[in-house]
Every structure is written in C-alpha cells, then in structure tokens.
N, C-alpha and C positions, 0 to 999 in steps of 0.2 A: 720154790716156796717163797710166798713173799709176806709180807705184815707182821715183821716179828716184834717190831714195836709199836708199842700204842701210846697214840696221841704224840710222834714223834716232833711235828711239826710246831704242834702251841710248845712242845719242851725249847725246841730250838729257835723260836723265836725269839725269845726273852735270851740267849748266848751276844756275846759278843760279834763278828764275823769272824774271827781266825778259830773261835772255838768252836763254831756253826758248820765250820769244814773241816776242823780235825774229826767231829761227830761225824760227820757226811761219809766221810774218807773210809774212816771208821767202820762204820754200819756198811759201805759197798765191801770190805776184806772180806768180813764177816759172810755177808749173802755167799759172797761168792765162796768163801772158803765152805760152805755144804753145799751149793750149787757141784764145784769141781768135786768132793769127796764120795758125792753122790754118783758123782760118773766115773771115779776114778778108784774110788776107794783106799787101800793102802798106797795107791801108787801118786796119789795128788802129791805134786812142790809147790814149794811155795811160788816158784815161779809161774807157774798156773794158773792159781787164786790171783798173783798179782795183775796177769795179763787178764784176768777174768771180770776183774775188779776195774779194770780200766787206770791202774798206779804204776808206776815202777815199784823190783823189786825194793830196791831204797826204801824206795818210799812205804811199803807194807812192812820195812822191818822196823821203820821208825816206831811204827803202831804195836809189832810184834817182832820180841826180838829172835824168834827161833819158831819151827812149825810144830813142836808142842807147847807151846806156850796160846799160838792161836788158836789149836784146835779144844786145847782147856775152855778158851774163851767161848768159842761156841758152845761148848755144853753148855755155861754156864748162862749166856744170852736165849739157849733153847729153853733150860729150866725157868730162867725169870721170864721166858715167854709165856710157859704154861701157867706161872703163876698169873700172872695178868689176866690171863683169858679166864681165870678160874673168878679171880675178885670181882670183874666185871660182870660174871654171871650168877654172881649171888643176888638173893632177891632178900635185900634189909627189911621188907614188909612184912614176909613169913612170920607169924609168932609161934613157933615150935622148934626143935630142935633138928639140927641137920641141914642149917642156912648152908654152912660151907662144902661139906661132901654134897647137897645137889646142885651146887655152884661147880664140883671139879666133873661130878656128870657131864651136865649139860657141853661144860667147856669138850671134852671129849667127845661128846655126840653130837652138838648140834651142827646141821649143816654149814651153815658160817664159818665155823670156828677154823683158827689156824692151829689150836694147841696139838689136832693128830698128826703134826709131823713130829711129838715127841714120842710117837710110840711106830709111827704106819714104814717107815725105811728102817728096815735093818742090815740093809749095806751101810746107810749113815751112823748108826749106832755100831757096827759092827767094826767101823774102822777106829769110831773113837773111845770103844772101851778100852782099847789098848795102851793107848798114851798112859803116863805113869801119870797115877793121882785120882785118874777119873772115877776108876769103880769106887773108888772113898768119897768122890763127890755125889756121885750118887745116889752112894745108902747115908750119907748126911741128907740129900736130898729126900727122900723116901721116909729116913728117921722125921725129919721135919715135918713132914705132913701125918703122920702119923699122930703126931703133940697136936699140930692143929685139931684133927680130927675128934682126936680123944676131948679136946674140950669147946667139943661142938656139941655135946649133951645127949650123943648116942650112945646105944650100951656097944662094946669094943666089938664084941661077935658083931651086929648087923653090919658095924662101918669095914669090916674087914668082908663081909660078903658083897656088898654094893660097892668099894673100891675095885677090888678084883674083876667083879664084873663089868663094872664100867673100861677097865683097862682090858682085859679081854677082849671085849665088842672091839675099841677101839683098834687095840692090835692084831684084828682079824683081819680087818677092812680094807687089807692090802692084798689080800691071798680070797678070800671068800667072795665069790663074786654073786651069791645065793642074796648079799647082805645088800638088797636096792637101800636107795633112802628112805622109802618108807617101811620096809623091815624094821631098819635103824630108829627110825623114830617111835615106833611101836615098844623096840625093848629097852629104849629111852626112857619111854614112861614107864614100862614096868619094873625096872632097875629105880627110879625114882617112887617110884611107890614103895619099894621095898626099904624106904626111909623115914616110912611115917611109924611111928611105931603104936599109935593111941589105935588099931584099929586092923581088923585082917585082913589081907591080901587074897583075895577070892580068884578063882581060875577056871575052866568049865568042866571041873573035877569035882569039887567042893573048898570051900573055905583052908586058908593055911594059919598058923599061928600069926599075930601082929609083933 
C-alpha cells in the first residue's frame, strides 16, 4: 500500500535536513510496519518491519519504543489517512448540504483513492485491534465522524444509511469479485444520490421518498 501521506514532499521541504530524515525514517517503519503485518499478521517483530524498513533495530526503536506503541501508530497514520483523502474530495462549490459525507463516499469508492486500505484487509485490521487502546481509538474515531457528519445539515437517518453503505461497498471489495469498477462506480453514484435530500431518488420500479 502506498500514499498514505499527502503532499508529503512540499511538508518536508520547508524541514530542516536532520528533521527531513527523522520524517523519512519514520514514514519507511510505518509502510513497512502494515506491509510485514499484512503478511505476517500476529506474528510480525519488530525486527521485521525494521529489516523491512531498511533500519536497524535501534534504530526503529528510537522512533518506537516497544511494538504496541508502533502498531498504535499505524492506526492512527491509517485514520489521518482516510481523513485526508475524505477533505480532499469535498467539493466546497456544492451549495447544499452533505459537502462532507459525499467527500467520505467518494474517498471510499473512487478508483484513485488509497483511503480502502482502511476498510479492504482484515488480516491488517485483525491483527491491530488487539493492541490495547485501539478499539477506544476507534470508536473515538467513528464517534468523531459522526459530530462531523451530524453537522453537515443532513437529517441523522440519511447520513447513517449512506455512511454504512458507502463502508459496506467499500468493505466488500476485498471478497466480491461480482464488484468490477464499473459496478463500483454505478453505486457510487447512487449512494451519492441518496444525499440530496431536496428531491426523489427514482429506480426502474417507481419513485422512493427524497
């Protein structure tokens, strides 16, 4: 998996040099630390990720001093991932309600995006819910989006049926191989439809409520 930071390059430019390669160093544990978990699952060391990484161990503990402390870190690099990929794909020109829930769509379904490695590996997820702490960062994570959403000017029922749905689709997309890209993009759009509310969502059945 790769691009989990955006605009890393213009951030690190403006760094000093020593702080440009503790960054560097940094973001290679990181890859590497779901690259190894991904194959390794509970059984990843840290001496793995370090060799994985291209560091001595030393050197990955300087950055992390124990392997739940790293693999925290990954979650928490995964989550501000998907935040990214969500804020980028808001469209500020919209004048109606629902800029941000079809900002975390898109982020989810559009071909591009890197955000479905926060939902599409559940060996990755599998090995890091267990670290102590994570499942509370989580539903902090989840609780949080939820506040966004609520004051995104939808009524709560629709954002909780187009959230679901969009993570659904998304966490399908690993197992369902029915789901081409153009499937995907089809109930892309009608998961974003299903956010306009001024107006009904029609089907080749007849009309649904807006």
């Amino acid at each position: 998996m790769v691009g989990y930071n955006i605009g890393e390059d213009d951030h690190q430019s403006h760094m000093p040099p020593m702080t440009r390669n503790t960054e560097r160093t940094r973001r290679a544990v990181l890859n590497a630390a779901v690259e190894v978990v991904q194959q390794e699952g509970t059984g990843a060391t840290l001496g793995a990720i370090a060799s994985r990484a291209g560091v001595s161990k030393g050197g990955l503990l300087h950055h992390f001093r124990t392997r739940e402390e790293l693999l925290t870190a990954v979650v928490h690099d995964l989550l501000e991932t998907l935040q990214q990929q969500v804020f980028l794909r808001v469209d500020l020109s919209e004048n109606r309600p629902g800029k941000l829930l079809r900002g975390y769509v898109r982020a989810l379904l559009e071909d591009d995006s890197n955000a479905l490695t926060h939902f599409d590996d559940t060996s990755l997820w599998g090995t890091l819910a267990v670290i102590p702490g994570v499942s509370e960062i989580l539903q902090a994570d989840a609780e949080s989006w939820r506040s966004k959403f609520a004051g995104d000017g939808l009524h709560l029922d629709r954002i909780l049926v187009v959230q679901h749905a969009a993570e659904g689709l998304a966490g399908a997309l690993c197992w369902d191989t029915a789901l081409t890209p153009d499937v995907v993009r089809q109930a892309r759009e009608a998961i974003l439809a299903l956010t306009d509310q001024n107006g009904p969502l029609a089907d080749q059945n007849g009309p649904l409520a807006g």
